[in-house]
TORPA-4810 file (N, C-alpha, C, O; in nm, 3 decimals):
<nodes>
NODE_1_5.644_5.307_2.834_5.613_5.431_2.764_5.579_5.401_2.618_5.647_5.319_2.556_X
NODE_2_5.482_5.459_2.564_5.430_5.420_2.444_5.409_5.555_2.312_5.296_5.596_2.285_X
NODE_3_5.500_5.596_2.262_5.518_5.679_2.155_5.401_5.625_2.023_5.413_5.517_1.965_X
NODE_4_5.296_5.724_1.996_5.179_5.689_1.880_5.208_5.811_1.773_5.212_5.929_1.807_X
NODE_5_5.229_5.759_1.627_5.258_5.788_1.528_5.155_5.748_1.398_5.145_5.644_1.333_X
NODE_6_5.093_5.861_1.390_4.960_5.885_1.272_5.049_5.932_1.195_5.127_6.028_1.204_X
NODE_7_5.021_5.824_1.086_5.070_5.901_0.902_4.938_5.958_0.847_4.830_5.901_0.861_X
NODE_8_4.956_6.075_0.784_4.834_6.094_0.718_4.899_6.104_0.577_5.017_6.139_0.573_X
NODE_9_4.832_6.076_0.460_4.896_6.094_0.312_4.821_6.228_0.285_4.706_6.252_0.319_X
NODE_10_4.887_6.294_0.232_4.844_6.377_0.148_4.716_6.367_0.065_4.678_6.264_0.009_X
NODE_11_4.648_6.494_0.063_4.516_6.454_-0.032_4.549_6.457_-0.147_4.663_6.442_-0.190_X
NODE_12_4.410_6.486_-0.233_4.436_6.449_-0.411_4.537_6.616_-0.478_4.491_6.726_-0.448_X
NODE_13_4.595_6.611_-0.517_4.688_6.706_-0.588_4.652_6.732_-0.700_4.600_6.642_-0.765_X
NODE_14_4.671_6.871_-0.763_4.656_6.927_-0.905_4.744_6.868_-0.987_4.854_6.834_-0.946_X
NODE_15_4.702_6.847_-1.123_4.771_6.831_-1.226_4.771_6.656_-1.301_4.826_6.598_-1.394_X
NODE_16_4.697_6.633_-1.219_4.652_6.457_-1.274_4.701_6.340_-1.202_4.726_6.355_-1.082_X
NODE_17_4.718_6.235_-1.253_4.775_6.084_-1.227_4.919_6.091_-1.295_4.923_6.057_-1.414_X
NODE_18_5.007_6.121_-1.251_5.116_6.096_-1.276_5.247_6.079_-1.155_5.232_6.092_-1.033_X
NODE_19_5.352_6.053_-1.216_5.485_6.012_-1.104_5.506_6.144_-1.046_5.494_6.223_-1.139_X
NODE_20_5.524_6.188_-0.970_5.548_6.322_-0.904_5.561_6.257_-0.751_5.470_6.255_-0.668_X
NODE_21_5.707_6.199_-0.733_5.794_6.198_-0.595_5.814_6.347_-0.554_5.739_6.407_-0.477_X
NODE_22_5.931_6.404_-0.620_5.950_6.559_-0.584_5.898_6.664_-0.621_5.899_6.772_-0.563_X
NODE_23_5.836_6.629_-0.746_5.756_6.735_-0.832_5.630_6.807_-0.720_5.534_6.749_-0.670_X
NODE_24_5.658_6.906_-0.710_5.619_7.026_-0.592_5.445_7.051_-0.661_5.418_7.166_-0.695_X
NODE_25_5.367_6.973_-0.674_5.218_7.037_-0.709_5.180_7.090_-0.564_5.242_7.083_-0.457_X
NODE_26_5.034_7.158_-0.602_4.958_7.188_-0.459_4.823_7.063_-0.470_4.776_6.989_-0.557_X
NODE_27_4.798_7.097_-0.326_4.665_7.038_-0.333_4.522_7.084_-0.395_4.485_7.201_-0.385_X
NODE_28_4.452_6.997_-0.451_4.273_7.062_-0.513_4.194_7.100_-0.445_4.206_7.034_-0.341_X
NODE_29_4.120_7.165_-0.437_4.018_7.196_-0.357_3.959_7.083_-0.261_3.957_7.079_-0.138_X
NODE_30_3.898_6.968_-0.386_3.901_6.850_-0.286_4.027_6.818_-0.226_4.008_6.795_-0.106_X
NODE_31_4.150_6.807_-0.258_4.223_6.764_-0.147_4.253_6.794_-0.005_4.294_6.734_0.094_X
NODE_32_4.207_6.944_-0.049_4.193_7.037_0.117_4.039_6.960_0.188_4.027_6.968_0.310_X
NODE_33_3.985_6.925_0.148_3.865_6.894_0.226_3.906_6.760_0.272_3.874_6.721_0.384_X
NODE_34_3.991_6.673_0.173_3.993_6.561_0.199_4.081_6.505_0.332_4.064_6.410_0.409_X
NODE_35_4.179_6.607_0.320_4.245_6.647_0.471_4.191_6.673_0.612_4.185_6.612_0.719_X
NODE_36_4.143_6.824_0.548_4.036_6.831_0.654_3.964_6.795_0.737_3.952_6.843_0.849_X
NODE_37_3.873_6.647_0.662_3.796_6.557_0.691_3.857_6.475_0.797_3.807_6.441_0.904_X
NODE_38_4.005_6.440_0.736_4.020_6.349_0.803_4.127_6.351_0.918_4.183_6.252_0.965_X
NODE_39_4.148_6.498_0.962_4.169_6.459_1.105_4.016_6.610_1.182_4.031_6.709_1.253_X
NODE_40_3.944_6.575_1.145_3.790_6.629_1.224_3.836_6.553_1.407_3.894_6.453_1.450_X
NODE_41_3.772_6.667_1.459_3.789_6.615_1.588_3.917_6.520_1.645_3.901_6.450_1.744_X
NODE_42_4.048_6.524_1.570_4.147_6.461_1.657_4.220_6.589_1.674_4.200_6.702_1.630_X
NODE_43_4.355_6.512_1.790_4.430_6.588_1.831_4.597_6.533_1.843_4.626_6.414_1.830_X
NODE_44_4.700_6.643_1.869_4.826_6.577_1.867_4.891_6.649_1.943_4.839_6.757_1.972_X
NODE_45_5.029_6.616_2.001_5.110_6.678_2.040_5.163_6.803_1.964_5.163_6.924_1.984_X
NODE_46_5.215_6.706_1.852_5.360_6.755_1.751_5.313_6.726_1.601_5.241_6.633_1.565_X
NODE_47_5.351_6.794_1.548_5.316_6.754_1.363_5.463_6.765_1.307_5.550_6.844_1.343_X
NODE_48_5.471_6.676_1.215_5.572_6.682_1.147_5.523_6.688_0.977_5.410_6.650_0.947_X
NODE_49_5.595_6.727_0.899_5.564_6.771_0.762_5.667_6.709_0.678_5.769_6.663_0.729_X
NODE_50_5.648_6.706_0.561_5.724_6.673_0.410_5.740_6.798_0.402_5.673_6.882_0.462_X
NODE_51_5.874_6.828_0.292_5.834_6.997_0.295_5.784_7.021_0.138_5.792_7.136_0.095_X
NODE_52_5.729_6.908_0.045_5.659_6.905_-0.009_5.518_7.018_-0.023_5.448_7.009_0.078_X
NODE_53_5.469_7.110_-0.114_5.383_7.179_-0.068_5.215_7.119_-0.017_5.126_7.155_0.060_X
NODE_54_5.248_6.973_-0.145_5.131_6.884_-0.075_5.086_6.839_0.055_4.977_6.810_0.104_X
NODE_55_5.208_6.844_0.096_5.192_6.820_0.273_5.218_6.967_0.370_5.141_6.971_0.465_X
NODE_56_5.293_7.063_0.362_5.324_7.138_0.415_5.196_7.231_0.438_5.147_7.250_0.550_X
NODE_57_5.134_7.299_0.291_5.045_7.407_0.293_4.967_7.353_0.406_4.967_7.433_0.499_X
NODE_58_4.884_7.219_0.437_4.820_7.153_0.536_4.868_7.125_0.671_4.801_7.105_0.772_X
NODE_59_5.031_7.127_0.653_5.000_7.093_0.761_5.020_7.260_0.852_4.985_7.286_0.967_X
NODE_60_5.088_7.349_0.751_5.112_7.525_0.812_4.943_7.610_0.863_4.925_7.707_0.937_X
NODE_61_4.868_7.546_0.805_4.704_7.559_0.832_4.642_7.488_0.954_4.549_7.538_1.018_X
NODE_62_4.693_7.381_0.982_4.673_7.269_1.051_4.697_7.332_1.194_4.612_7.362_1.278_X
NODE_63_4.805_7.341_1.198_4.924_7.401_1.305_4.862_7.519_1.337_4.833_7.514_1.457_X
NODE_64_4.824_7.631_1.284_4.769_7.757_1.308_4.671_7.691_1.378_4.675_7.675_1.500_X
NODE_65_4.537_7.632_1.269_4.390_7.615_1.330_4.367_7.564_1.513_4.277_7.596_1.590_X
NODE_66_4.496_7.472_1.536_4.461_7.407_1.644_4.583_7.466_1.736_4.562_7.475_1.857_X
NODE_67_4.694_7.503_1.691_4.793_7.568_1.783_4.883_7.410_1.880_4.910_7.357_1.988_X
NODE_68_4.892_7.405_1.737_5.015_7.251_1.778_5.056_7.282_1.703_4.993_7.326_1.607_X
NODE_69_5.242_7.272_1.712_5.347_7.311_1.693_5.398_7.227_1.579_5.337_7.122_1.560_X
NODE_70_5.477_7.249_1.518_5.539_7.169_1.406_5.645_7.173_1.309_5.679_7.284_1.268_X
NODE_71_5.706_7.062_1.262_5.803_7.119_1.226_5.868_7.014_1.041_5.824_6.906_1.002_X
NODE_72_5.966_7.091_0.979_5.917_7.032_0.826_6.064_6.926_0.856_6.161_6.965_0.922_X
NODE_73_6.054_6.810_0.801_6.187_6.732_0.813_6.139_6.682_0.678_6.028_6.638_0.649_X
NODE_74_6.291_6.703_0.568_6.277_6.669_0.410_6.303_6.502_0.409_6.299_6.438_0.304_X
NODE_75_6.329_6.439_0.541_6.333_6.259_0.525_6.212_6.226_0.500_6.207_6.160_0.397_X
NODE_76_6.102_6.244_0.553_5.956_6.218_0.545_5.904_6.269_0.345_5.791_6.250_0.299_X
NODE_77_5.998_6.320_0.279_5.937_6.335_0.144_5.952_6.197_0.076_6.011_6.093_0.106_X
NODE_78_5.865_6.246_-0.042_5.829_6.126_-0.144_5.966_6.083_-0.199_6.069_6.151_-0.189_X
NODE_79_5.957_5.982_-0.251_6.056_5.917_-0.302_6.097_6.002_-0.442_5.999_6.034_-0.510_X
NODE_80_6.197_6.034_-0.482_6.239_6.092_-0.628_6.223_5.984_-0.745_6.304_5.892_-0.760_X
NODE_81_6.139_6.000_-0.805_6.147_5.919_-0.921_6.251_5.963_-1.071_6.266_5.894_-1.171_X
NODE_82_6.298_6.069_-1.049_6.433_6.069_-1.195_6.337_6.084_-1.265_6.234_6.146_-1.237_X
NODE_83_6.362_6.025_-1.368_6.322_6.050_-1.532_6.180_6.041_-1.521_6.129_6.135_-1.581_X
NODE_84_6.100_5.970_-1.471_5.999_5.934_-1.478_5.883_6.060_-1.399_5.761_6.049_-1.404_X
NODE_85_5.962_6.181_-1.326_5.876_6.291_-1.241_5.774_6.340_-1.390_5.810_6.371_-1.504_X
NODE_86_5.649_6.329_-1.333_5.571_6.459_-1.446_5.500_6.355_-1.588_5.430_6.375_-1.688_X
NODE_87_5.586_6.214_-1.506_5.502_6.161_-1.665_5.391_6.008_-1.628_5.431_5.914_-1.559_X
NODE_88_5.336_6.011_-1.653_5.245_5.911_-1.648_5.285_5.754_-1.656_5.398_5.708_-1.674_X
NODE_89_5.190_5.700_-1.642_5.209_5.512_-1.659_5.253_5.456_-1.758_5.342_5.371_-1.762_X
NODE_90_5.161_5.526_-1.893_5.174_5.483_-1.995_5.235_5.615_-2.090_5.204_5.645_-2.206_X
NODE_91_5.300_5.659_-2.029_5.406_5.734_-2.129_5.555_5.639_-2.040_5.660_5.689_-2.080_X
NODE_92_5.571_5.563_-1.973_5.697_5.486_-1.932_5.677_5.354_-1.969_5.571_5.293_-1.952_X
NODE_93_5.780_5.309_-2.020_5.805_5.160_-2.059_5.824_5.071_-1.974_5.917_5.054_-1.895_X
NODE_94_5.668_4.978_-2.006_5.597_4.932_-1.901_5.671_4.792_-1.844_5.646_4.733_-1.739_X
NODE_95_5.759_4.761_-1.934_5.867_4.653_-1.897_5.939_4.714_-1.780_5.941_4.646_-1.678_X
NODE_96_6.014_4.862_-1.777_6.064_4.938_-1.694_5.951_4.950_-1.532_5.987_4.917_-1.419_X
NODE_97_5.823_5.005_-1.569_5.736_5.041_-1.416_5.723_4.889_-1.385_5.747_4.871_-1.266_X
NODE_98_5.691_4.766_-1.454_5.670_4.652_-1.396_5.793_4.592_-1.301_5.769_4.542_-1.191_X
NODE_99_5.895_4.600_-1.341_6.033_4.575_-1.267_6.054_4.651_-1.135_6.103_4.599_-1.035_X
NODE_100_6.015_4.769_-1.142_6.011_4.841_-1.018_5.904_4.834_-0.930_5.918_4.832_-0.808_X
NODE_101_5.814_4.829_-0.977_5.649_4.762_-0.907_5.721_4.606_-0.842_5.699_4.593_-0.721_X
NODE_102_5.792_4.507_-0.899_5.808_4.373_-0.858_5.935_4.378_-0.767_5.943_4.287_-0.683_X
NODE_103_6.035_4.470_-0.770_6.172_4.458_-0.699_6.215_4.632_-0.713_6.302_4.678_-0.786_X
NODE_104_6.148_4.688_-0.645_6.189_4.813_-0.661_6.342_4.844_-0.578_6.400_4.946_-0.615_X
NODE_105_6.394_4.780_-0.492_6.548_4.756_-0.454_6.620_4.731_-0.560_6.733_4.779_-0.545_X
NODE_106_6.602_4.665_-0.686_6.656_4.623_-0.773_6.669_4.721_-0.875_6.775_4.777_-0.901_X
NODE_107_6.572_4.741_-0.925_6.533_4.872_-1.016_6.470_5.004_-1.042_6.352_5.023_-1.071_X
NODE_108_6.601_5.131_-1.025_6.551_5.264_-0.989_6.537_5.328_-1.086_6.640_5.332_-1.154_X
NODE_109_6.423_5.404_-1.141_6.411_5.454_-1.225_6.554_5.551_-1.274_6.637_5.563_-1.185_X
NODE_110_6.583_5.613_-1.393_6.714_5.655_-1.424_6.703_5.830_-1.357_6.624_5.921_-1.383_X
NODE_111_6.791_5.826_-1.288_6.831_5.939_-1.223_6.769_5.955_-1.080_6.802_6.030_-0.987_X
NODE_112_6.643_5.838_-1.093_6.629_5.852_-0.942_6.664_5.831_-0.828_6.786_5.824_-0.833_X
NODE_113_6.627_5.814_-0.718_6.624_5.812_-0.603_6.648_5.614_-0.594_6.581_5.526_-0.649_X
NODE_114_6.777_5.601_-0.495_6.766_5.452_-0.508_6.684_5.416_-0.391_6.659_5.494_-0.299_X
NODE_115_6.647_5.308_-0.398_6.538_5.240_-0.296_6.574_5.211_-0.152_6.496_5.232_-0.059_X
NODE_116_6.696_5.160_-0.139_6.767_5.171_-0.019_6.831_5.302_0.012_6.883_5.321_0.122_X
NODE_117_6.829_5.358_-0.046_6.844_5.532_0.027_6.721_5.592_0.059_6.742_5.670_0.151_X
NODE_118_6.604_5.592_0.026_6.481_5.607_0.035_6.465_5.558_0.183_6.439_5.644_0.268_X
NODE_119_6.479_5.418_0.226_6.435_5.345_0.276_6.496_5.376_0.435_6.437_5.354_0.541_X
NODE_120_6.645_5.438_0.415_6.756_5.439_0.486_6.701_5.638_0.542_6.721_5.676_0.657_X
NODE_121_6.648_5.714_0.456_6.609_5.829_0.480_6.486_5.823_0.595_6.494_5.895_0.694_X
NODE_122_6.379_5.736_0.575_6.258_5.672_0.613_6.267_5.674_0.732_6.201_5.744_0.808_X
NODE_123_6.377_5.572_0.771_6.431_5.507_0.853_6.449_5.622_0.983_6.372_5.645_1.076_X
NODE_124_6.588_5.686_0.945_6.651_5.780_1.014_6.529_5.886_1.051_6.546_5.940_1.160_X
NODE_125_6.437_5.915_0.996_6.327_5.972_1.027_6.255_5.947_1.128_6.228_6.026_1.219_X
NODE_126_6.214_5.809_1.113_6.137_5.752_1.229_6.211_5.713_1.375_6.150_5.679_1.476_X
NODE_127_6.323_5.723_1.365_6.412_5.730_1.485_6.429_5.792_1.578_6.413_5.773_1.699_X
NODE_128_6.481_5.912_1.487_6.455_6.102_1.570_6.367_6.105_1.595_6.359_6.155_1.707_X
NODE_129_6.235_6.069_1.539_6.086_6.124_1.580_6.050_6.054_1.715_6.026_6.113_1.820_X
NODE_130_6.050_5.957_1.701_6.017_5.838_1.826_6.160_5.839_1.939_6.144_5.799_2.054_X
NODE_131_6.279_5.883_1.897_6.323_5.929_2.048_6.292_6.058_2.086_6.243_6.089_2.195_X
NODE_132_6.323_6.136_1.996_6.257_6.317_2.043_6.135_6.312_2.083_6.123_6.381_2.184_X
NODE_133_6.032_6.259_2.050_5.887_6.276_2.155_5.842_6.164_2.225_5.725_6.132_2.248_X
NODE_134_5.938_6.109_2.256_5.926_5.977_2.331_5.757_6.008_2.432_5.729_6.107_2.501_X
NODE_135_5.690_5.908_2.410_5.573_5.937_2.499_5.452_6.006_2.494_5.363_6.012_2.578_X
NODE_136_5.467_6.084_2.321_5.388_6.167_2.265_5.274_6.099_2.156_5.270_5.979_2.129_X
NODE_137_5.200_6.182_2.111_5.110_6.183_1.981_5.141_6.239_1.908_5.147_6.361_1.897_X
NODE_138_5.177_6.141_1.828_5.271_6.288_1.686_5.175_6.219_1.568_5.121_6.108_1.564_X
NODE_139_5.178_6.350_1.454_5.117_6.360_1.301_5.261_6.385_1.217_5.347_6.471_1.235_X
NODE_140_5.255_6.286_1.125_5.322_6.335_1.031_5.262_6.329_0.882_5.215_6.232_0.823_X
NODE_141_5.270_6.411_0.855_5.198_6.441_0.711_5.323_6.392_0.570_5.435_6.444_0.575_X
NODE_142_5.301_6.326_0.494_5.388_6.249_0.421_5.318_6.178_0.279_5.206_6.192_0.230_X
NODE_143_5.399_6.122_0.250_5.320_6.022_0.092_5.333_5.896_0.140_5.374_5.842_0.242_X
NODE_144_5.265_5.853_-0.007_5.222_5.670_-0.003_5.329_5.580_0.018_5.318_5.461_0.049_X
NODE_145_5.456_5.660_-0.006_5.543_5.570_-0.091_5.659_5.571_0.089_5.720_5.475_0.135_X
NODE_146_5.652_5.687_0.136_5.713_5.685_0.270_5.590_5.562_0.373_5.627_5.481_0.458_X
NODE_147_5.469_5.585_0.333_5.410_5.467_0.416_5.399_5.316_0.387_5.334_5.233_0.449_X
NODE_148_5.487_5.297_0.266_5.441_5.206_0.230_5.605_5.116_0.314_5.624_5.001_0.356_X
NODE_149_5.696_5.242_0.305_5.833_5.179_0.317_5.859_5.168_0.498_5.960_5.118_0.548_X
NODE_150_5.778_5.207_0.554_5.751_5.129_0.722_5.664_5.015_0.728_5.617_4.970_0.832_X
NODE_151_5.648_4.980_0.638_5.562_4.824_0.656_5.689_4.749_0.616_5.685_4.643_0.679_X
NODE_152_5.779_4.751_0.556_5.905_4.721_0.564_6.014_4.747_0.673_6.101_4.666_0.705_X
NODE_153_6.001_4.840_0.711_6.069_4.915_0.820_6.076_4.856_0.973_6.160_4.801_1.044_X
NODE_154_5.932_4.901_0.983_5.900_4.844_1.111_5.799_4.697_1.162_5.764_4.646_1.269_X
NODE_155_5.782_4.673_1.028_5.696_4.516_1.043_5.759_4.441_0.979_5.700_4.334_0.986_X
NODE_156_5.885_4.427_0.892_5.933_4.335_0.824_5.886_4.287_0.690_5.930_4.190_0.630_X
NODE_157_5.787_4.371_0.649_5.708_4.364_0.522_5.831_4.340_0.377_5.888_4.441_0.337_X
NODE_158_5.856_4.231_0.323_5.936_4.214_0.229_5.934_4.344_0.104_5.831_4.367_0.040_X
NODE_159_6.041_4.408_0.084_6.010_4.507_-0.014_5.950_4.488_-0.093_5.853_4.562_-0.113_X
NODE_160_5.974_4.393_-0.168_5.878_4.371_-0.257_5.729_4.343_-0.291_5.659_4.312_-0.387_X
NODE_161_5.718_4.373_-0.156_5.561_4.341_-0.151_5.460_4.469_-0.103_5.338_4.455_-0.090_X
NODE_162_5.532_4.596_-0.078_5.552_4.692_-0.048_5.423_4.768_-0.147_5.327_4.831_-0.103_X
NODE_163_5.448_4.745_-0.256_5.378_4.839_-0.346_5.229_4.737_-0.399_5.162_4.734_-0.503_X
NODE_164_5.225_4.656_-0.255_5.060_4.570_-0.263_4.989_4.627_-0.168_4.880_4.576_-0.144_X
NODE_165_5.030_4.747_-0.092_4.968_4.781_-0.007_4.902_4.898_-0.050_4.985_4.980_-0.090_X
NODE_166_4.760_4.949_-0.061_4.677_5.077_-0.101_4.705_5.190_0.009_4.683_5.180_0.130_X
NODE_167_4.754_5.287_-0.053_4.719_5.407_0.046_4.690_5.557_-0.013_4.758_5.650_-0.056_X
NODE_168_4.515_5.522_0.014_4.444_5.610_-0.022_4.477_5.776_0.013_4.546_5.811_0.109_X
NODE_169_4.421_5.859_-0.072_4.478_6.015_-0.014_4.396_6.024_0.097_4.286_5.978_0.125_X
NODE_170_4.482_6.100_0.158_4.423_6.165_0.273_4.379_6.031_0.399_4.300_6.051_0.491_X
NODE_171_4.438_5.924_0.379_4.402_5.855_0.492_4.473_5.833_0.591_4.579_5.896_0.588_X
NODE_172_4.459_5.774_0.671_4.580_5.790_0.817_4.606_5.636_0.835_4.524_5.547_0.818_X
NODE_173_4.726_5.625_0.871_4.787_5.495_0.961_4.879_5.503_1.091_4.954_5.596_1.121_X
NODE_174_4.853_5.379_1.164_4.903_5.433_1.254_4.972_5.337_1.340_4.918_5.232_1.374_X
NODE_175_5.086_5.370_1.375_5.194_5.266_1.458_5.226_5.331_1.570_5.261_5.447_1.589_X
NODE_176_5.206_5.219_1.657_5.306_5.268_1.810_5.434_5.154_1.818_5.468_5.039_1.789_X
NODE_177_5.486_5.312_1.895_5.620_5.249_1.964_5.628_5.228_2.103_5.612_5.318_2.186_X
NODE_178_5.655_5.100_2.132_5.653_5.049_2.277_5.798_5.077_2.329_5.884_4.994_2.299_X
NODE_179_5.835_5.191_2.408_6.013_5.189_2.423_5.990_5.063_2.592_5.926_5.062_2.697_X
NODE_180_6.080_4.985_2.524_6.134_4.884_2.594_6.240_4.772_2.609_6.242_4.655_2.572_X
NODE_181_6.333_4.852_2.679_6.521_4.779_2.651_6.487_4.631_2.661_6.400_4.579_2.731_X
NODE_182_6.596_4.560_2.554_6.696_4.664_2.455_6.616_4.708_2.381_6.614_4.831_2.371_X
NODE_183_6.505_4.617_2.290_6.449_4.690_2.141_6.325_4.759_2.188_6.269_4.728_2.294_X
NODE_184_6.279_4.859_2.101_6.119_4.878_2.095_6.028_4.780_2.063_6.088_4.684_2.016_X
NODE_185_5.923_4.765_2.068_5.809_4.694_1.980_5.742_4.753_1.976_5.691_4.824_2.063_X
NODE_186_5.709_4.728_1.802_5.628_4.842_1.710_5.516_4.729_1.687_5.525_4.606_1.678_X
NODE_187_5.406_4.820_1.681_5.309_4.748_1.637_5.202_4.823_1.522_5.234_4.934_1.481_X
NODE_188_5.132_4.788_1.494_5.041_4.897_1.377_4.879_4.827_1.410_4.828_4.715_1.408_X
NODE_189_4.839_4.967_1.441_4.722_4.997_1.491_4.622_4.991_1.411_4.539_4.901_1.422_X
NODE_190_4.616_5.071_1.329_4.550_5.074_1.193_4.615_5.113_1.095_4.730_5.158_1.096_X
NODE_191_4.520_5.092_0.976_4.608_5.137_0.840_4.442_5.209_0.737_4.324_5.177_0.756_X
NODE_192_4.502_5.313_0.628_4.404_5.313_0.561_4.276_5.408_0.583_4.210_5.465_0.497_X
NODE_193_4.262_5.410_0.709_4.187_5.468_0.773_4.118_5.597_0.733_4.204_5.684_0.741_X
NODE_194_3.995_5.654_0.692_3.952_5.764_0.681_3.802_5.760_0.772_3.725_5.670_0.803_X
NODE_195_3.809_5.930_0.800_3.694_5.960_0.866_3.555_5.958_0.810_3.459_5.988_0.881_X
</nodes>
């Protein structure tokens, strides 16, 4: 039995280039298209959501347009960045974003979200999902930073190497789960991907 799991990231969001893990923006006009675009002509069982409005408004539209069901789980949100929500690259001390860019297990921004709780949220996410629809096509709509932390997760991707991986808005990746006692084997299909 083979459980298939499409990430899609969120498209481009209002309000600029900045840290915004929890910080609740909506999507731009282009970001609605950019969505849009990119699931044209597919299909799914089940959708799952961030309850993020970046992911949600899309995927509550999504769900209507095609009449697949769905549902919001807050493990699939962005990582909390603390002090750093709302502010840019270069308004943070770049000794500080470089340390977390190189060992982000090591160093969490102040008040944020630690990396192994992140990782451990991620985790528990992808568990429930892949035993609850065992056998299905599921969407989950999510951020960069939740896709970046299953290349760790489920491929063994060293954390730290985590934040070398690009993930463009609005693009899709995609892993299956092979259920087969004792373990699964996960594999990744594609990554990156836009229509």
């Amino acid at each position: 039995m083979i459980t298939t799991v499409d990430f899609l990231r969120h498209g481009e969001v209002s309000g600029g280039s900045y840290y915004r893990g929890c910080t609740d923006d909506l999507l731009t006009e282009l970001g609605w298209q950019q969505m849009n675009h990119a699931v044209t002509n597919q299909q799914w069982d089940y959708i799952v959501s961030s309850p993020l409005h970046r992911c949600l408004d899309f995927t509550q539209h999504f769900s209507k347009q095609t009449n697949t069901p769905f549902s919001i789980d807050s493990n699939w949100q962005e990582i909390n960045f603390g002090n750093w929500e709302g502010k840019t690259a270069e308004q943070i001390d770049s000794n500080d974003l470089m340390q977390f860019y190189k060992d982000p297990a090591n160093h969490t921004p102040k008040n944020g979200e630690k990396f192994e709780l992140f990782l451990a949220r991620t985790y528990l996410a992808w568990q429930g999902l892949t035993q609850s629809h065992k056998g299905k096509h599921i969407l989950v709509i999510t951020h960069a930073g939740v896709i970046r932390c299953l290349f760790n997760l489920l491929l063994g991707l060293p954390i730290k190497k985590t934040f070398n991986i690009q993930v463009n808005h609005a693009s899709l990746t995609c892993f299956q789960c092979i259920h087969d006692k004792p373990n699964a084997f996960i594999k990744l299909v594609f990554h990156n991907m836009r229509s």
